[in-house]
N, C-alpha and C positions, 0 to 999 in steps of 0.2 A: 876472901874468896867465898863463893857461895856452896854451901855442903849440899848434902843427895837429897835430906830430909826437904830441903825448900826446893830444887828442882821438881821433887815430889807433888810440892803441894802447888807449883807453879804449871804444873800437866803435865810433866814427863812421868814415863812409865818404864821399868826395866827392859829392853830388850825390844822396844815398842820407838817408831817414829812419832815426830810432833814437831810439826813448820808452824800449828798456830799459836805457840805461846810469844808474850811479849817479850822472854830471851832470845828470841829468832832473828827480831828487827837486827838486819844490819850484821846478821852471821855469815860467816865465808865458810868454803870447805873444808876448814883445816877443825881439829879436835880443839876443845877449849872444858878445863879441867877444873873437876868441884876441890874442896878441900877432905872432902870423906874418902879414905882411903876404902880399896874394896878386897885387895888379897896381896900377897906376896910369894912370887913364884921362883922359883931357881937365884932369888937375891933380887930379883928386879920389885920394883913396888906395881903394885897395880892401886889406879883410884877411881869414882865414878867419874865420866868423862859426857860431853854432848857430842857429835859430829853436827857441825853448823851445818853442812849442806841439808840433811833431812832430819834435823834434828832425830837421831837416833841417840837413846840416854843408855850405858851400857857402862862395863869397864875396861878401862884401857891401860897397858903399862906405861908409867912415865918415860919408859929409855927413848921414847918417839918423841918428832916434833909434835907441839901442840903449841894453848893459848892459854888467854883465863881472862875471866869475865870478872871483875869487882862486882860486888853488891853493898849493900847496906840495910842491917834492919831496924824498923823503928817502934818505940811502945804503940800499944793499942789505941794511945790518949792521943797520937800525934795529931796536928790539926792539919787538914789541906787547904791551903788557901786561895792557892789557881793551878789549873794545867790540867793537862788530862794523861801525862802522864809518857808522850810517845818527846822523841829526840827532840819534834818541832817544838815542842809545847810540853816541856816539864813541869813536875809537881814543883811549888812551892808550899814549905813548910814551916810548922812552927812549934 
């Protein structure tokens, strides 16, 4: 799962909407959940979450429906060797 810290650095902001990052492509309305826990209340966990509809980055308790977004990170060294990177047209790597 992808944590808060790369949501971060992908353009969300706490508390702040964001429909133009490339986590957007292809989000539904439903909540889809980092792996960075954000509190714990009355027993319930809370973690950072996106709302796909307007990309709002905030925290949510897990006792709700939501989703989750796989990611992958790769070294600095990685090479790209075609794509641009959207569903059509993926990175190829090496």
């Amino acid at each position: 799962l992808i944590t808060a810290d790369e949501l971060a650095f992908a353009g969300y902001a706490s508390g702040k909407k964001n429909t133009t990052t490339y986590l957007q492509e292809n989000a539904t309305d439903t909540y889809w959940w980092s792996l960075s826990p954000s509190d714990f209340i009355d027993g319930i966990a809370g973690v950072w979450s996106v709302r796909g509809s307007d990309g709002l980055f905030g925290n949510a308790f897990v006792s709700g429906a939501g989703g989750f977004r796989p990611s992958i990170s790769l070294v600095s060294s990685t090479t790209i060797f075609s794509g641009s990177g959207t569903s059509e047209d993926p990175y190829v790597v090496n």
